[in-house]
C-alpha positions as CSV (number, residue, x, y, z in Angstrom):
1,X,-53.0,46.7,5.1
2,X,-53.6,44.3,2.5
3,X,-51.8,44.7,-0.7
4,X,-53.1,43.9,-4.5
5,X,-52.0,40.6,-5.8
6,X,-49.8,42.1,-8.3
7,X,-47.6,43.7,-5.4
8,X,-47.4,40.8,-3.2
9,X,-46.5,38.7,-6.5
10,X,-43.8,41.3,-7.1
11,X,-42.5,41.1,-3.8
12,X,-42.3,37.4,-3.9
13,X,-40.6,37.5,-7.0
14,X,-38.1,39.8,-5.9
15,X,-34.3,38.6,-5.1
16,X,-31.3,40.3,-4.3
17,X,-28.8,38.0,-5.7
18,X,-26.1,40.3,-4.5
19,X,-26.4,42.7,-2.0
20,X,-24.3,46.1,-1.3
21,X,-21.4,45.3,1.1
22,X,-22.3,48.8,3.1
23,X,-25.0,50.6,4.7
24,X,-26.5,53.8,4.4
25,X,-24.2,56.3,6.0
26,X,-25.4,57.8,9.1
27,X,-23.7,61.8,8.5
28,X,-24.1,62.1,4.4
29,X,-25.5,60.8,1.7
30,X,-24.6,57.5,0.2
31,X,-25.2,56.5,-3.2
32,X,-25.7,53.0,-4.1
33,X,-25.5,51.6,-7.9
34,X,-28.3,48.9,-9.1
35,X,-28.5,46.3,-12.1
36,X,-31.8,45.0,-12.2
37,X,-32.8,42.1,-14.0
38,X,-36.2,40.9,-14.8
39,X,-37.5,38.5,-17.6
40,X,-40.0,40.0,-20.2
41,X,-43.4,39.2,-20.0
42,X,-45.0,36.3,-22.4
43,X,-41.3,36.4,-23.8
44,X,-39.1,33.4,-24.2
45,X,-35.5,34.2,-23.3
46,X,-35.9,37.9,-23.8
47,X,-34.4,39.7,-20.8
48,X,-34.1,43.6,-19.6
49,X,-31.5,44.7,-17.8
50,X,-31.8,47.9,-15.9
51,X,-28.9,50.4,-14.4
52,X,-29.0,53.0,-12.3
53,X,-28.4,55.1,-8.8
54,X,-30.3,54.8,-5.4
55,X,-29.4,57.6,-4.0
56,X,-29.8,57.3,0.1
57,X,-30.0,60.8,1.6
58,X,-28.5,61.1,5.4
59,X,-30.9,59.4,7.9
60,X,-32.9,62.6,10.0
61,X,-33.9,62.5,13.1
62,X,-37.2,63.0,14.2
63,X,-38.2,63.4,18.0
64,X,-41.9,64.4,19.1
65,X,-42.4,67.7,20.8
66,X,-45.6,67.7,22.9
67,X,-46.6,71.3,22.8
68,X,-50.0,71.1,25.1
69,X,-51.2,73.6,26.9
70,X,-53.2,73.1,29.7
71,X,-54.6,75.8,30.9
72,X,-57.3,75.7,33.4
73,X,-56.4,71.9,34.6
74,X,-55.5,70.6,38.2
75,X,-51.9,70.6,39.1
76,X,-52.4,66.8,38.8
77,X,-52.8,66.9,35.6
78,X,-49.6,69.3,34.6
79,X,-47.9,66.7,36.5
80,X,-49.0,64.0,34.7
81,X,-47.9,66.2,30.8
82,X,-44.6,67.0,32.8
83,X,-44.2,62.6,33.2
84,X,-44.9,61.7,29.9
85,X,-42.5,65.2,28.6
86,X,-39.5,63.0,30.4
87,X,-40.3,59.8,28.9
88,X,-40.9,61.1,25.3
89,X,-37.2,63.1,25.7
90,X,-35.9,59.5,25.1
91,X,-38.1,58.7,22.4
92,X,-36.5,58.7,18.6
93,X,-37.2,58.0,14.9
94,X,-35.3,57.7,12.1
95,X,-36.5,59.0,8.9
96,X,-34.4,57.9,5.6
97,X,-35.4,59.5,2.3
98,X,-34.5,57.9,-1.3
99,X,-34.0,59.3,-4.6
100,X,-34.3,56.8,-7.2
101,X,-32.3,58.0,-10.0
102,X,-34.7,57.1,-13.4
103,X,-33.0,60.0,-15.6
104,X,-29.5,57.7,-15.3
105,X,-31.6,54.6,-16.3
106,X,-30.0,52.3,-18.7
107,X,-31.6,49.6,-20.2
108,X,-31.2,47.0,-22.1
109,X,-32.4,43.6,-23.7
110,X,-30.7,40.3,-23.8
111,X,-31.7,37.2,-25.8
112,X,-30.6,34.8,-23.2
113,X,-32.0,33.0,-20.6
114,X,-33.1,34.5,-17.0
115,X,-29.9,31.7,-15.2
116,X,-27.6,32.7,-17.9
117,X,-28.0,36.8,-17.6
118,X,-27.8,36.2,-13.6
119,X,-25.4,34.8,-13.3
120,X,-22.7,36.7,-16.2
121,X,-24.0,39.5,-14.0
122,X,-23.3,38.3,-10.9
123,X,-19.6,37.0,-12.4
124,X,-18.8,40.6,-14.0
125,X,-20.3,42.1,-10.6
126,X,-17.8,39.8,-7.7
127,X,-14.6,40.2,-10.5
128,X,-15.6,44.3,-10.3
129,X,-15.9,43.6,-6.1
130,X,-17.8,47.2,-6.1
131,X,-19.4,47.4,-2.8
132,X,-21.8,49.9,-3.5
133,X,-23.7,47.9,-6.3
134,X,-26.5,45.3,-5.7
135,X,-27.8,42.7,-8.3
136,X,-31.6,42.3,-8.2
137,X,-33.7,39.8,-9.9
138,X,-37.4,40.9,-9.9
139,X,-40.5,41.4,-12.3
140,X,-40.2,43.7,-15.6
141,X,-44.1,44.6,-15.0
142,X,-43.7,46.4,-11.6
143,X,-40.2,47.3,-11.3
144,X,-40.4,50.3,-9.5
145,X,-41.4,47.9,-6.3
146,X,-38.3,45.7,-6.5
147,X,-36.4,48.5,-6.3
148,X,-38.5,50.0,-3.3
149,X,-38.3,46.6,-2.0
150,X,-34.5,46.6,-1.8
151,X,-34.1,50.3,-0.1
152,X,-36.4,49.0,2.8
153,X,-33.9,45.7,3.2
154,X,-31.3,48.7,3.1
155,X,-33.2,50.6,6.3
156,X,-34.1,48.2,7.6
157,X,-30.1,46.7,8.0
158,X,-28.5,50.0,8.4
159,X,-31.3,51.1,11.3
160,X,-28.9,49.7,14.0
161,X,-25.6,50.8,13.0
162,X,-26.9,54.6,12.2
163,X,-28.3,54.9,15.6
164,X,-25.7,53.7,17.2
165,X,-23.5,56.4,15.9
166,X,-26.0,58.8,16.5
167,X,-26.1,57.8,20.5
168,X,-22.6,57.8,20.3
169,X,-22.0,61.5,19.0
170,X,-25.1,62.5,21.9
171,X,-27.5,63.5,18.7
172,X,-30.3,60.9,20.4
């Protein structure tokens, strides 16, 4: 799938100057707090600054259930459903739902430059050591995708470790 320049711009643009020191928990929810930061458009030295909640809900598990019915084919043929039935048993997704909390959203616009809001951010942020809040750096025009962008870093990181514990507790 190609995407529209304006999303692959975005994504380019898009840093996580400080990422969350946790992953998305594997038995609950987990909620993660975000400061975005992205310079104004055709706007010298005017910067917004964007807070809110990501709010990870518990990863589900998803395992496919062939339901065929064959009636009226060889025996061969049963046997062959009844092979691929024991290789799917094994088989296993992980489905991870966001809820990207807009009614929290505070915003705000400082006249300073895009190195000099960063980084007083990013100094307030390591003094406050939260490790539930991420620092991104993106475009003010599409947002929304530099936010998606960072919660599919977060499954993508947190794939491993969630199914491990799942294996471990016999849920896959």
């Amino acid at each position: 799938m190609e995407l529209s320049e304006h999303i692959t711009y975005t994504l380019e643009k898009t840093k996580i100057l400080k990422q969350v020191d946790r992953q998305i928990d594997t038995f609950g929810s987990t909620n993660f707090n975000f400061i975005l930061i992205t310079p104004l458009m055709d706007e010298v030295n005017q910067i917004r600054v964007r807070e809110g909640q990501v709010i990870a809900q518990k990863p589900q598990i998803i395992k496919p259930n062939p339901s065929i019915d064959l009636e009226g084919f060889s025996p061969d043929a049963h046997e062959f459903l009844d092979a691929i039935k024991k290789q799917l048993k094994d088989v296993s997704f992980l489905q991870y739902g966001f809820n990207i909390q807009c009614n929290n959203l505070v915003e705000s616009i400082v006249n300073e430059s895009l190195d000099t809001v960063s980084n007083k951010i990013l100094t307030e942020q390591q003094a406050k050591d939260n490790p539930l809040t991420t620092v991104i750096q993106g475009v003010d025009e599409n947002w929304e995708f530099c936010l998606l962008h960072f919660s599919m870093q977060l499954c993508s990181s947190s794939y491993n470790v969630n199914q491990f514990d799942l294996k471990r507790r016999g849920l896959i």
